[in-house]
PDB file of the backbone (N, CA, C, O) and the ligand in Angstrom, with CONECT records:
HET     ZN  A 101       1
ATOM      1  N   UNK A   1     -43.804-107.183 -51.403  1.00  0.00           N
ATOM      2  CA  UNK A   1     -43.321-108.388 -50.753  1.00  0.00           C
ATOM      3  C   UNK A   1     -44.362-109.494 -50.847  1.00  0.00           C
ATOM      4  O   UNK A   1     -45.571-109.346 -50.668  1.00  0.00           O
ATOM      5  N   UNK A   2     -43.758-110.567 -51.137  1.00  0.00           N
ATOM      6  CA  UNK A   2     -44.695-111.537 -51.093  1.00  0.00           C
ATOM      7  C   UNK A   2     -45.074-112.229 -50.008  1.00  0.00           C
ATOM      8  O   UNK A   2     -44.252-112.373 -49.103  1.00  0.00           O
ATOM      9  N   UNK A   3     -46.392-112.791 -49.888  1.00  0.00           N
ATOM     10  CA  UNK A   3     -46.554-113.403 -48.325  1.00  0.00           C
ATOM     11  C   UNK A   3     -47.075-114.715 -49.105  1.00  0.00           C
ATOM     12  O   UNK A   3     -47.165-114.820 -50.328  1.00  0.00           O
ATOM     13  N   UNK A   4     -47.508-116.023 -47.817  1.00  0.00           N
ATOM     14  CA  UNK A   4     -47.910-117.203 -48.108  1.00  0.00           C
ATOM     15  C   UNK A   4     -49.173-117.089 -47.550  1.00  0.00           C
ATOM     16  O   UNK A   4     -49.108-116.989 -46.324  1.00  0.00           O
ATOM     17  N   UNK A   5     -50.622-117.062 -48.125  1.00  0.00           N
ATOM     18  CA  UNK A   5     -51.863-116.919 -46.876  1.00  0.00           C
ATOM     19  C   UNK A   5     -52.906-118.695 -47.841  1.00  0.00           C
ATOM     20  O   UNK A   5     -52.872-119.248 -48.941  1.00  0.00           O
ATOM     21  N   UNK A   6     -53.521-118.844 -46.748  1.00  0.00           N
ATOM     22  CA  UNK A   6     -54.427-119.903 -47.393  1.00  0.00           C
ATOM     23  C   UNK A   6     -55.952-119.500 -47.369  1.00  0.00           C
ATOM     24  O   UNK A   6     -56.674-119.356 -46.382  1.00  0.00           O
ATOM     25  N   UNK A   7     -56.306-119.331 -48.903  1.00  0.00           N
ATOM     26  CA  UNK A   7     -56.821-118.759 -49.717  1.00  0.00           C
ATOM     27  C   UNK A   7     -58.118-119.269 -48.840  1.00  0.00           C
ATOM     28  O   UNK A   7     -59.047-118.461 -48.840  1.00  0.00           O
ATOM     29  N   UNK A   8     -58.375-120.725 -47.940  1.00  0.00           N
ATOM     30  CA  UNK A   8     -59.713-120.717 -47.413  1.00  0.00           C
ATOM     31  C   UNK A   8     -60.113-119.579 -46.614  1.00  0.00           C
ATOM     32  O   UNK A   8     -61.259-119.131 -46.613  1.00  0.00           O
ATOM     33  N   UNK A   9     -59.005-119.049 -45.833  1.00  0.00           N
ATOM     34  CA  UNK A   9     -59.165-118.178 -44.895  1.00  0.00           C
ATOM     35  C   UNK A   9     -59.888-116.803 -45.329  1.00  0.00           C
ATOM     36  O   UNK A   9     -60.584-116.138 -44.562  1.00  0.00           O
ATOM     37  N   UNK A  10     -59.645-116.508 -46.543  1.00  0.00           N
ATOM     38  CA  UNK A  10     -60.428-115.440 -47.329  1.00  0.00           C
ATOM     39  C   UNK A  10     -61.703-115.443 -47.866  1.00  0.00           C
ATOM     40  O   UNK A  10     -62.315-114.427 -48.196  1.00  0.00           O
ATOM     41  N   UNK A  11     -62.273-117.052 -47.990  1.00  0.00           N
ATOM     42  CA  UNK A  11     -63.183-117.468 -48.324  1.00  0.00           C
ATOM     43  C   UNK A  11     -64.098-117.685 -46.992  1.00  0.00           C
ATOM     44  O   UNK A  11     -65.276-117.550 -47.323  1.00  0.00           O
ATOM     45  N   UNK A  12     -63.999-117.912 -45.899  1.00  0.00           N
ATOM     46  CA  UNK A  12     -64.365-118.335 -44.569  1.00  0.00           C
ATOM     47  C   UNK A  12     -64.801-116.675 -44.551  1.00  0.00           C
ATOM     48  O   UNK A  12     -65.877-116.173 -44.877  1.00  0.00           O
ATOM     49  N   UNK A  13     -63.369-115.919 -43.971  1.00  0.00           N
ATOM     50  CA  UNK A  13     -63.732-114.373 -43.898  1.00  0.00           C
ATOM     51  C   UNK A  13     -65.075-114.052 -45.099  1.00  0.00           C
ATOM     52  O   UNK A  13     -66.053-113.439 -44.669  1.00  0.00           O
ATOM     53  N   UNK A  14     -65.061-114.457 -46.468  1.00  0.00           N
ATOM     54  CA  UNK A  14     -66.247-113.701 -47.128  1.00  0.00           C
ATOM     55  C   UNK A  14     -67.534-114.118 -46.659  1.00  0.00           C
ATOM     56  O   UNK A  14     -68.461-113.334 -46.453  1.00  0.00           O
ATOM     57  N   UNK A  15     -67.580-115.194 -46.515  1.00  0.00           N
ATOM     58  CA  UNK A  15     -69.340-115.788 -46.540  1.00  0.00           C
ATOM     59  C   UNK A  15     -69.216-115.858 -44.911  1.00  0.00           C
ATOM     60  O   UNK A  15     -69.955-116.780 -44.564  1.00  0.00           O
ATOM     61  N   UNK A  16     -68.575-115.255 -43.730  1.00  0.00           N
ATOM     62  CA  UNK A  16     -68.728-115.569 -42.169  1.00  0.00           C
ATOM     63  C   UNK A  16     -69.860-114.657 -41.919  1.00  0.00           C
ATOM     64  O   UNK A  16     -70.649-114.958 -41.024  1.00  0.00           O
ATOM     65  N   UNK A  17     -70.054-113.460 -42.677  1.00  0.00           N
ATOM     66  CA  UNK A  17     -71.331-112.757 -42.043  1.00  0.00           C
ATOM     67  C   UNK A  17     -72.538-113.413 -42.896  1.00  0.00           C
ATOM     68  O   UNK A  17     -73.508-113.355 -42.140  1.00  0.00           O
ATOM     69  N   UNK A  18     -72.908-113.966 -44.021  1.00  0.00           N
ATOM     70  CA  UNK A  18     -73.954-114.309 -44.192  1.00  0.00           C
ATOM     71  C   UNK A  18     -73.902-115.568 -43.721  1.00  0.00           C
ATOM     72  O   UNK A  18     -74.596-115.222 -42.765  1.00  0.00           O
ATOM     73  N   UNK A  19     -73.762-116.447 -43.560  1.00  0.00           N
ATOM     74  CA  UNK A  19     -73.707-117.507 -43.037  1.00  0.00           C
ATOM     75  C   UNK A  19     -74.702-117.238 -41.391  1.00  0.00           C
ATOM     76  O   UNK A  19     -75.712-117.838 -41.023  1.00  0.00           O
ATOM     77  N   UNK A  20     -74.149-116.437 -40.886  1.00  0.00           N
ATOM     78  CA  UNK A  20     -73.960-116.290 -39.609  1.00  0.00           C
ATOM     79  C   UNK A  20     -75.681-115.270 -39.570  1.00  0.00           C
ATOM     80  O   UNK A  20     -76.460-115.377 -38.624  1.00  0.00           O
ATOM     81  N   UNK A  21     -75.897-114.534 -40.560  1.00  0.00           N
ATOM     82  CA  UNK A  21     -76.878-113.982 -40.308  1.00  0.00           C
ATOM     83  C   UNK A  21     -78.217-114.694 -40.000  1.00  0.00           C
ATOM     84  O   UNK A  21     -79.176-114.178 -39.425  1.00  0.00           O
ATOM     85  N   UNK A  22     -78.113-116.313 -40.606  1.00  0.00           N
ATOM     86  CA  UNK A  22     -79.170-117.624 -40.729  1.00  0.00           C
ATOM     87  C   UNK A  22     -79.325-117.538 -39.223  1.00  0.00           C
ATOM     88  O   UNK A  22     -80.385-118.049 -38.861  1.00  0.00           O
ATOM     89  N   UNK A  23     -78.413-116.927 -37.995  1.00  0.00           N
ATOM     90  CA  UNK A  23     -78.098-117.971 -36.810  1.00  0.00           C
ATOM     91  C   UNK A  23     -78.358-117.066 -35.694  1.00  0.00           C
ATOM     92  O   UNK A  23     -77.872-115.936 -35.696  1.00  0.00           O
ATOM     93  N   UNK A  24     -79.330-117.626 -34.435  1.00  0.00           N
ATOM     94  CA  UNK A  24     -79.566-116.365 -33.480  1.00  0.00           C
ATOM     95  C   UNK A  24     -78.586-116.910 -32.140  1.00  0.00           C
ATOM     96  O   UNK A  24     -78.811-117.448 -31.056  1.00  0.00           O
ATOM     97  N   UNK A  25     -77.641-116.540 -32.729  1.00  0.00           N
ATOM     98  CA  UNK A  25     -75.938-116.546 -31.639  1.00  0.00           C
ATOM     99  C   UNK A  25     -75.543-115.349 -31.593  1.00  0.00           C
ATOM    100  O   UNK A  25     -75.815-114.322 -32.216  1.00  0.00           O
ATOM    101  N   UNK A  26     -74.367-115.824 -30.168  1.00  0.00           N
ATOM    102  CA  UNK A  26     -73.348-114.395 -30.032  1.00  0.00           C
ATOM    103  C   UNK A  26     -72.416-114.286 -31.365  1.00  0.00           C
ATOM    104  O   UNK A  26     -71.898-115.185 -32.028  1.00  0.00           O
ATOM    105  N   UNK A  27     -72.384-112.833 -31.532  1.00  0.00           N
ATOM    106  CA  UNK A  27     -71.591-113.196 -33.028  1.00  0.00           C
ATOM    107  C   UNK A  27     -70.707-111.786 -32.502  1.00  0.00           C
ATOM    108  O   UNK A  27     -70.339-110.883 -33.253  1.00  0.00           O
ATOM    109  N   UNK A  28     -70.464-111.858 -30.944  1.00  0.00           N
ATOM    110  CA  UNK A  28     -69.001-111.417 -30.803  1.00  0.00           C
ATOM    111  C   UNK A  28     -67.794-112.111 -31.488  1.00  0.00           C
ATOM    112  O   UNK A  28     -67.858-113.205 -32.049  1.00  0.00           O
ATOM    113  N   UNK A  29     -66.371-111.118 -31.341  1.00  0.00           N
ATOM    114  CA  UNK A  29     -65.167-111.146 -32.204  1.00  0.00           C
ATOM    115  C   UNK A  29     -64.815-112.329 -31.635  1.00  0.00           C
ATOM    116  O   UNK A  29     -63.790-112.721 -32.192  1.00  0.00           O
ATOM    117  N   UNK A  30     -65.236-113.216 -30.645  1.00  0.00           N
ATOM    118  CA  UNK A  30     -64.290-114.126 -30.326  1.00  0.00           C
ATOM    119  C   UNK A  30     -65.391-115.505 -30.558  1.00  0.00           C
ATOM    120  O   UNK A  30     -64.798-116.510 -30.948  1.00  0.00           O
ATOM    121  N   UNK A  31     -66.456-115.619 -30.424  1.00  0.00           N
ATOM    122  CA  UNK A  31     -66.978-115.938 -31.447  1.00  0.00           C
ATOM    123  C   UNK A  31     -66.854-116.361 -32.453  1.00  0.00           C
ATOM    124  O   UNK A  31     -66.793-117.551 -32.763  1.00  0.00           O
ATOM    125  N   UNK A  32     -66.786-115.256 -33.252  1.00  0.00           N
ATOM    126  CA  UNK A  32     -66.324-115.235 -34.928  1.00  0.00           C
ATOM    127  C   UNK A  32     -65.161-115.964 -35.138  1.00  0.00           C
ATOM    128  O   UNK A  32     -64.995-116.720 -36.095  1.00  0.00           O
ATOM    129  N   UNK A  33     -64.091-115.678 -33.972  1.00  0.00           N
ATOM    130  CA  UNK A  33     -62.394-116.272 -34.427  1.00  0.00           C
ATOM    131  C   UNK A  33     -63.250-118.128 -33.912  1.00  0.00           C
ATOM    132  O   UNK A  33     -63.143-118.960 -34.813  1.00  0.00           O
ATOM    133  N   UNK A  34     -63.671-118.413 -33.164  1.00  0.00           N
ATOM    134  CA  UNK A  34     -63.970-119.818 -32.577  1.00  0.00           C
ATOM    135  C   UNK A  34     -64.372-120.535 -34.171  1.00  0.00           C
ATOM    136  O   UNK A  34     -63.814-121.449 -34.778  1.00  0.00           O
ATOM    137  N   UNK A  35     -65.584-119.691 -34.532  1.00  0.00           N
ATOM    138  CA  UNK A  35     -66.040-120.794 -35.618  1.00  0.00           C
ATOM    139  C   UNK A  35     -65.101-120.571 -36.766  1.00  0.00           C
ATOM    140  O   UNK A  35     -64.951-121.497 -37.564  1.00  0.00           O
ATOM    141  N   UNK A  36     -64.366-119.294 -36.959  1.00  0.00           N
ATOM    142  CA  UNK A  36     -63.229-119.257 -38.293  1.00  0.00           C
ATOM    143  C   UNK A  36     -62.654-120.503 -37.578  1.00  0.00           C
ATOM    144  O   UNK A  36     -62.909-121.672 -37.866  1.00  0.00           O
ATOM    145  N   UNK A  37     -61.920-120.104 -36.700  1.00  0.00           N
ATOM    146  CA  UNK A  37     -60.629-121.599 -36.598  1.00  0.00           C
ATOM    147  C   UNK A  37     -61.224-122.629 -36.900  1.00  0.00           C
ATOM    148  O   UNK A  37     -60.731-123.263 -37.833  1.00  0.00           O
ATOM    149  N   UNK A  38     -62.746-123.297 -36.110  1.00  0.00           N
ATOM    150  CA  UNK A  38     -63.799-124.574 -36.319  1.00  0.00           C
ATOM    151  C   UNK A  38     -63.251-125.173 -37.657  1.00  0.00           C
ATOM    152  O   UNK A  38     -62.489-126.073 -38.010  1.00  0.00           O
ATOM    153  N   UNK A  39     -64.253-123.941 -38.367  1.00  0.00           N
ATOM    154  CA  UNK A  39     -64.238-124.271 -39.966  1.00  0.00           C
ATOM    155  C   UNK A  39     -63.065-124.315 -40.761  1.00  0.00           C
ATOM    156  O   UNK A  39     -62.930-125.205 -41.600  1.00  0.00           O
ATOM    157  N   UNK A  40     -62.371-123.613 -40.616  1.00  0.00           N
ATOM    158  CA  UNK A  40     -61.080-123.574 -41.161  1.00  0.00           C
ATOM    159  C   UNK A  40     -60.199-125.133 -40.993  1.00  0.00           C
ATOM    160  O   UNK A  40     -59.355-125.544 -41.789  1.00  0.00           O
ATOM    161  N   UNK A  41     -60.633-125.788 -39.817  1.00  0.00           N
ATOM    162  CA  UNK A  41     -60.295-126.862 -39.335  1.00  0.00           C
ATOM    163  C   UNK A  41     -60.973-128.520 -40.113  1.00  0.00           C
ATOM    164  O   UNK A  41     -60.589-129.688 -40.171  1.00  0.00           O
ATOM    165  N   UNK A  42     -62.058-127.788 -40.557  1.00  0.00           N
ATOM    166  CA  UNK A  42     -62.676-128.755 -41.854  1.00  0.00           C
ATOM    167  C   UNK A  42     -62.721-128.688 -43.003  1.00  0.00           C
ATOM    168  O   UNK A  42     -63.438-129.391 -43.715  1.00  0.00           O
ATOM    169  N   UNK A  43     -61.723-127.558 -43.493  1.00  0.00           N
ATOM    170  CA  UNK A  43     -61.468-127.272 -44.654  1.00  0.00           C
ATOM    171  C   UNK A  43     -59.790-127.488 -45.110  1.00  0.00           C
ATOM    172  O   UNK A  43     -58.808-127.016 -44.536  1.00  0.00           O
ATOM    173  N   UNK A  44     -59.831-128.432 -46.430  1.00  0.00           N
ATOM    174  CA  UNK A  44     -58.453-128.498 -46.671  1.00  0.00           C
ATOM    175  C   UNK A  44     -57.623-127.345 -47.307  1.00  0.00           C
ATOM    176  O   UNK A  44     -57.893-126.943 -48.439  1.00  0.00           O
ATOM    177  N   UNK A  45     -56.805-126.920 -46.710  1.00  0.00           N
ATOM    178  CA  UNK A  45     -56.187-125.794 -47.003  1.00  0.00           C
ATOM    179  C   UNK A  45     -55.624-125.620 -48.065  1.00  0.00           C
ATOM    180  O   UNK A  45     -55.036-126.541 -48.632  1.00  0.00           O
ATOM    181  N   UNK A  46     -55.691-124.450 -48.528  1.00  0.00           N
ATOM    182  CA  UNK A  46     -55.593-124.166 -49.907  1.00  0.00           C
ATOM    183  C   UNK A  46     -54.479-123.127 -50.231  1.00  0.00           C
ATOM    184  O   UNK A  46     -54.898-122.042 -50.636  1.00  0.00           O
ATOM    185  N   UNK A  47     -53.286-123.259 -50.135  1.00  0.00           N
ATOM    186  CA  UNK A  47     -52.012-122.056 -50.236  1.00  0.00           C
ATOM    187  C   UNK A  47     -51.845-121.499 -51.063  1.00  0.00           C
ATOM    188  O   UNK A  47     -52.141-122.161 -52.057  1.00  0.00           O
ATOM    189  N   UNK A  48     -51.480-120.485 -51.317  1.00  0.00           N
ATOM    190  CA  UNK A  48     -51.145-119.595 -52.116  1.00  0.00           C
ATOM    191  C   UNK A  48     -50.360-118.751 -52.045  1.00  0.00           C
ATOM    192  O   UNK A  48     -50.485-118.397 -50.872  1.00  0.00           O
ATOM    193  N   UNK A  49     -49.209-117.826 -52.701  1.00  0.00           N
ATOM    194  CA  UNK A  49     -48.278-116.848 -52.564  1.00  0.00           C
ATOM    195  C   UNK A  49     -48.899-115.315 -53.296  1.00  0.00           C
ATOM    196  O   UNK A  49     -49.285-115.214 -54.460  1.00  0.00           O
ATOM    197  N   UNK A  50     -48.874-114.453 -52.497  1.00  0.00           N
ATOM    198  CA  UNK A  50     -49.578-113.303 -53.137  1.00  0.00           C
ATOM    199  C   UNK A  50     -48.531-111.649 -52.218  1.00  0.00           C
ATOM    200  O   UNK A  50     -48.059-111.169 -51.188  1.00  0.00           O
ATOM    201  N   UNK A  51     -48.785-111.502 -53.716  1.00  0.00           N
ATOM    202  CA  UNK A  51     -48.210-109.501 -53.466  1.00  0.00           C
ATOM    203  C   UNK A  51     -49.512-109.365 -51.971  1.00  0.00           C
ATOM    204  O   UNK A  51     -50.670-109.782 -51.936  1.00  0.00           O
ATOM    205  N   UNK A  52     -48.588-108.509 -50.741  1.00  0.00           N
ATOM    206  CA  UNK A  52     -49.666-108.305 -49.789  1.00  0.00           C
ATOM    207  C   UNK A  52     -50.572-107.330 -49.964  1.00  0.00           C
ATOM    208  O   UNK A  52     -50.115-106.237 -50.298  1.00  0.00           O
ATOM    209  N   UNK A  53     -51.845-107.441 -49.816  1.00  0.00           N
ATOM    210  CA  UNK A  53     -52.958-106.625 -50.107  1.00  0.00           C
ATOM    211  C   UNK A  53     -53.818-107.166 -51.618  1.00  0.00           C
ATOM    212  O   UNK A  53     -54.871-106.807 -52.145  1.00  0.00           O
ATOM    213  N   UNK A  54     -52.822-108.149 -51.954  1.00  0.00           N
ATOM    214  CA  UNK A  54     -53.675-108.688 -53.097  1.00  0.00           C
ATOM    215  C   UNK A  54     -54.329-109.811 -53.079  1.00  0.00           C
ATOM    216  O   UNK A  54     -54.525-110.444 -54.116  1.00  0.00           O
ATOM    217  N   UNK A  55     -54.758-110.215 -51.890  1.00  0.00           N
ATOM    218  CA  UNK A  55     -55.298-111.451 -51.941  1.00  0.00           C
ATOM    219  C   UNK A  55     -56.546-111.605 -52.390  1.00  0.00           C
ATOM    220  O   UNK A  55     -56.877-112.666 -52.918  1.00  0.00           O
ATOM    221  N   UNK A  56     -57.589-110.360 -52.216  1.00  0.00           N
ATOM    222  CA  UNK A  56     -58.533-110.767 -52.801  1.00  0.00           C
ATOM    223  C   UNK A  56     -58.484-111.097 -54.567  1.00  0.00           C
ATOM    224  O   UNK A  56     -59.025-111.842 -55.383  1.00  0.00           O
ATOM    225  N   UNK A  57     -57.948-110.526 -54.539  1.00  0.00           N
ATOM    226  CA  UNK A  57     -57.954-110.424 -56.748  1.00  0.00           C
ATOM    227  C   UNK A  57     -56.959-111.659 -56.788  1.00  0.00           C
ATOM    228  O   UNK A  57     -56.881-112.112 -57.930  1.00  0.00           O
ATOM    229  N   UNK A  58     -56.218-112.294 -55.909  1.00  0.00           N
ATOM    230  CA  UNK A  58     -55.981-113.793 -56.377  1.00  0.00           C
ATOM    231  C   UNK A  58     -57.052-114.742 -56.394  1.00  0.00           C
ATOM    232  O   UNK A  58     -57.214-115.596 -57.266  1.00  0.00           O
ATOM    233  N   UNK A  59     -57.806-114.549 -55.350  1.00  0.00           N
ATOM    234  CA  UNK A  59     -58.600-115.326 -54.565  1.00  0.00           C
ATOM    235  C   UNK A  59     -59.776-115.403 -55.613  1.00  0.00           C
ATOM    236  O   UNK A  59     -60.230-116.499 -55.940  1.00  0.00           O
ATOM    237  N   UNK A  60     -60.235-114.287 -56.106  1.00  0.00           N
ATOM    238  CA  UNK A  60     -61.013-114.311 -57.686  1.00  0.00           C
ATOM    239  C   UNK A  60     -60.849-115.075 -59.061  1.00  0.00           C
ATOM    240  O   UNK A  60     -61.662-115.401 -59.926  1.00  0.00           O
ATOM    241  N   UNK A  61     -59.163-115.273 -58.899  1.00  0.00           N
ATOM    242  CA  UNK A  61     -58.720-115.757 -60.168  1.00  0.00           C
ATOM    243  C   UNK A  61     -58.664-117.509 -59.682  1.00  0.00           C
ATOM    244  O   UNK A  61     -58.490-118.332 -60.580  1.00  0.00           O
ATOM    245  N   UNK A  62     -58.796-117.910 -58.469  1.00  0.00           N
ATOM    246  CA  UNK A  62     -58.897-119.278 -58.221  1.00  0.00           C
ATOM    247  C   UNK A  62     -60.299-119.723 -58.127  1.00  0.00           C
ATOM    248  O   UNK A  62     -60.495-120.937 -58.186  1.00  0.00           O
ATOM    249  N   UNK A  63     -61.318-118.918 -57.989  1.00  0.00           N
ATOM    250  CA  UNK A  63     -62.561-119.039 -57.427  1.00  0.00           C
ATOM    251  C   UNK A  63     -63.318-120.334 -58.512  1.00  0.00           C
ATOM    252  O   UNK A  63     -63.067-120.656 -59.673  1.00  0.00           O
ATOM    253  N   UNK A  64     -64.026-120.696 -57.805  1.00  0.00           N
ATOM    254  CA  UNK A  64     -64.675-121.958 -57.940  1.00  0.00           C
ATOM    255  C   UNK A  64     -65.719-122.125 -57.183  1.00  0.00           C
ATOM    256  O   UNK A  64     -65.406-122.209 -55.995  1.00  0.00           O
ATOM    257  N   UNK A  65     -67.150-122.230 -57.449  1.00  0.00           N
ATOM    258  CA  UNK A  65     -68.326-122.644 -56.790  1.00  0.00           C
ATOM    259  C   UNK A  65     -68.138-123.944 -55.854  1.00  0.00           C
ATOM    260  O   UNK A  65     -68.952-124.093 -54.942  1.00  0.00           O
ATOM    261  N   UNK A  66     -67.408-124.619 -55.977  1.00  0.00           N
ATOM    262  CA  UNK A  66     -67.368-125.742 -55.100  1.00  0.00           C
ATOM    263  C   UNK A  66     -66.860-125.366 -53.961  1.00  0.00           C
ATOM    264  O   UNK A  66     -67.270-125.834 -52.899  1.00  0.00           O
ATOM    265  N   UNK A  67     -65.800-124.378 -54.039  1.00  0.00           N
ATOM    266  CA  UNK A  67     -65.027-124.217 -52.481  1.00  0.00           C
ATOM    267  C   UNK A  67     -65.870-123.130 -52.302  1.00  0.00           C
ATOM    268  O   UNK A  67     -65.284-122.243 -51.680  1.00  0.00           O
ATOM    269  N   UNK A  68     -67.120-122.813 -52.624  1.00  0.00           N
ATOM    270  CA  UNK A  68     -67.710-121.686 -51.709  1.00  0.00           C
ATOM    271  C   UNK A  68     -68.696-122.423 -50.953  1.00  0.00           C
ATOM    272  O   UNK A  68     -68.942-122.193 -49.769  1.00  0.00           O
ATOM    273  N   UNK A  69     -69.414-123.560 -51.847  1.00  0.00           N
ATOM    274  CA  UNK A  69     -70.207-124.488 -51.144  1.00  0.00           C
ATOM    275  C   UNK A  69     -69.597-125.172 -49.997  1.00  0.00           C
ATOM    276  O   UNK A  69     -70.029-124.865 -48.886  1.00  0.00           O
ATOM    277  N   UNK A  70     -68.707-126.010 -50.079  1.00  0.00           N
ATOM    278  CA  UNK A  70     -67.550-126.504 -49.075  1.00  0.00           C
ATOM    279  C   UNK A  70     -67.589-125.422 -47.906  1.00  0.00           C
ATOM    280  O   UNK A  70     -67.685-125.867 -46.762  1.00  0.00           O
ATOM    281  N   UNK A  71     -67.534-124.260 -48.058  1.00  0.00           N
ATOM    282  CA  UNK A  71     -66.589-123.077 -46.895  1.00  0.00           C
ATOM    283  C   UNK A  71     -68.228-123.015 -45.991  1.00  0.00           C
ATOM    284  O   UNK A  71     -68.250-123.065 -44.761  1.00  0.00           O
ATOM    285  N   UNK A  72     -69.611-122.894 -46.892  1.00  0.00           N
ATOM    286  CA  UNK A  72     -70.233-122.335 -46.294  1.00  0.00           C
ATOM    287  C   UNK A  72     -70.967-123.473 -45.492  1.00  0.00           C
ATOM    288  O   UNK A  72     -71.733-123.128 -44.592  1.00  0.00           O
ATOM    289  N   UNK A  73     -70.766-124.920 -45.787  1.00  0.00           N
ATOM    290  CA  UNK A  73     -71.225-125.809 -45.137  1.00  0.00           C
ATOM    291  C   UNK A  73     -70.462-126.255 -44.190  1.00  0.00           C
ATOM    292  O   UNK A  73     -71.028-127.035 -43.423  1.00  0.00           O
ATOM    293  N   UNK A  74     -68.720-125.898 -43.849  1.00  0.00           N
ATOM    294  CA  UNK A  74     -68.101-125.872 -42.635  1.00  0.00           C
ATOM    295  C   UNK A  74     -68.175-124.883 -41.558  1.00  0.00           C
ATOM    296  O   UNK A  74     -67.930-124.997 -40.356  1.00  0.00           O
ATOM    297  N   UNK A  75     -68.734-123.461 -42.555  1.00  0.00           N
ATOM    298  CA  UNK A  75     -69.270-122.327 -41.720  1.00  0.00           C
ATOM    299  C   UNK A  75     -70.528-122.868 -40.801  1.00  0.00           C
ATOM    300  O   UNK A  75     -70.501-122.426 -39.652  1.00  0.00           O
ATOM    301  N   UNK A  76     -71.405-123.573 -41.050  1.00  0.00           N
ATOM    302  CA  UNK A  76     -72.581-123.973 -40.473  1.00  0.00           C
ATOM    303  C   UNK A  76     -72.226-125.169 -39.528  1.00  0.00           C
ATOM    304  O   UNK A  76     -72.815-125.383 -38.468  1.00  0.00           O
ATOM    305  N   UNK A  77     -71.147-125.965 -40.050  1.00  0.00           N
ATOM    306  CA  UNK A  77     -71.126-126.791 -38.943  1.00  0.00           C
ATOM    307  C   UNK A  77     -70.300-126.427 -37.798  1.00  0.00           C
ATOM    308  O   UNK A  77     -70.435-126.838 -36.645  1.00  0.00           O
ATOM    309  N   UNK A  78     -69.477-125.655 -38.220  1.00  0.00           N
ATOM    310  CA  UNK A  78     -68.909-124.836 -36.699  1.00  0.00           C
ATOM    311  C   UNK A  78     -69.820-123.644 -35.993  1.00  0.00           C
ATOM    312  O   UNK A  78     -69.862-123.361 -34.795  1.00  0.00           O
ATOM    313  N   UNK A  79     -70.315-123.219 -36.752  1.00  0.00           N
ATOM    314  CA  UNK A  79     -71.034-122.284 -35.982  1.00  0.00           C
ATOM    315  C   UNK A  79     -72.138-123.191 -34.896  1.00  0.00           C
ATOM    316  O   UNK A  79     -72.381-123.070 -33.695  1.00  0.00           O
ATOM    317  N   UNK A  80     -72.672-124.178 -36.014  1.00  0.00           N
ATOM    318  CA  UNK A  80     -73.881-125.534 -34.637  1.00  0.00           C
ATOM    319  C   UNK A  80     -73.114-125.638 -33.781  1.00  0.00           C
ATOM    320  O   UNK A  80     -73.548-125.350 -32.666  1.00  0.00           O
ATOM    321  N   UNK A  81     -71.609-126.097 -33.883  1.00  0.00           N
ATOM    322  CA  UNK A  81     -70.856-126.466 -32.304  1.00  0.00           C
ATOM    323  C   UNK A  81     -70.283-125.366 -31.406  1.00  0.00           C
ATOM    324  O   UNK A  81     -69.947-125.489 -30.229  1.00  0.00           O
ATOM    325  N   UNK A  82     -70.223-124.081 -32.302  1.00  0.00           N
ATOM    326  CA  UNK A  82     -69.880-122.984 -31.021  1.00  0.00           C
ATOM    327  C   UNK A  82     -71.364-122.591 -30.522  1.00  0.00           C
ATOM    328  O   UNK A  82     -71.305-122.821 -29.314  1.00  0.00           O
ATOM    329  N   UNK A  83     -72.313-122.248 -30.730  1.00  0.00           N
ATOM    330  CA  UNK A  83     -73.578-122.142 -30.560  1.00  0.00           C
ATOM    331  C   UNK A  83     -73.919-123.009 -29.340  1.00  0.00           C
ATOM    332  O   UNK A  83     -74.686-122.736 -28.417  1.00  0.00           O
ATOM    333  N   UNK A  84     -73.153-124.158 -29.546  1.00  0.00           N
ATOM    334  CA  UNK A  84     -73.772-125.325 -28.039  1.00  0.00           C
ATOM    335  C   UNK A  84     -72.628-125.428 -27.042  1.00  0.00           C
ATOM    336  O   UNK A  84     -72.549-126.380 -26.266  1.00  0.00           O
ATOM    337  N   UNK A  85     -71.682-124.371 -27.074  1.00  0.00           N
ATOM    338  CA  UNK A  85     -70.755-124.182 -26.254  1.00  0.00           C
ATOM    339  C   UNK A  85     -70.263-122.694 -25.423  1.00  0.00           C
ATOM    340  O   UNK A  85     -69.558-122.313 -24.488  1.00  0.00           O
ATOM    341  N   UNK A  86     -71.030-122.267 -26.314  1.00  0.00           N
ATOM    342  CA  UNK A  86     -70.817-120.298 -25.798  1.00  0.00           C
ATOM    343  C   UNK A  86     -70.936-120.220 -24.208  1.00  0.00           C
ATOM    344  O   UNK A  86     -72.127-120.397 -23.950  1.00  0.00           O
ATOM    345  N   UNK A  87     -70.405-120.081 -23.352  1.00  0.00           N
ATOM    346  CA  UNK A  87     -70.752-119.971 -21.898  1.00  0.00           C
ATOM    347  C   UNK A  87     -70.344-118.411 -21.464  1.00  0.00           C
ATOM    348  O   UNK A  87     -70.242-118.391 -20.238  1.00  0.00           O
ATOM    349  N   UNK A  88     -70.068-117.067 -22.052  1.00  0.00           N
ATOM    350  CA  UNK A  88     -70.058-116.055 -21.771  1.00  0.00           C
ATOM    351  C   UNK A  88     -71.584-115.089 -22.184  1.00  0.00           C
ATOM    352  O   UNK A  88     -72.654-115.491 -22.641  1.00  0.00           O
ATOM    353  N   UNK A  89     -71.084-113.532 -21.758  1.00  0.00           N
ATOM    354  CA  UNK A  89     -72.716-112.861 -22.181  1.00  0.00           C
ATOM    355  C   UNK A  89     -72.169-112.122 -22.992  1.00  0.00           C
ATOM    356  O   UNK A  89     -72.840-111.340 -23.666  1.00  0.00           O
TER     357      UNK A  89
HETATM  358 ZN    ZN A 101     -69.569-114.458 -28.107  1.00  0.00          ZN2+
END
């Protein structure tokens, strides 16, 4: 079956743990979803239709150094603004 997913979201998901390893934050799951949505939110979305479970091996065949640079410099700027907002332990 085919699904519709946007291909940033796979790209956000790859580089969210190194990104994040630069950073001495909570890098609880809710966390993680705060700065995915952040970033995801500064990134223009990128659609795609894919057999489910195949997104990564699409996501290879679109790949491009620019949208990894792009993903990982919205990764950093959401992570600076959840970082100055975290109010749990
Ligand atoms: Zn947290």
């Amino acid at each position: 079956m085919k699904q519709v997913c946007n291909y940033m979201e796979v790209l956000v998901e790859k580089y969210l743990d190194s990104v994040l390893e630069e950073w001495d934050i909570c890098k609880c799951e809710k966390c993680r979803k705060d700065i995915t949505a952040l970033a995801l939110n500064n990134l223009k979305p990128m659609y795609t239709s894919t057999e489910s479970g195949n997104v990564y091996v699409k996501a290879n065949t679109y790949f491009n150094p620019q949208y990894a640079a792009d993903v990982v410099l919205a990764i950093n700027m959401a992570t600076k603004i959840v970082s100055g907002e975290v109010r749990h332990e």
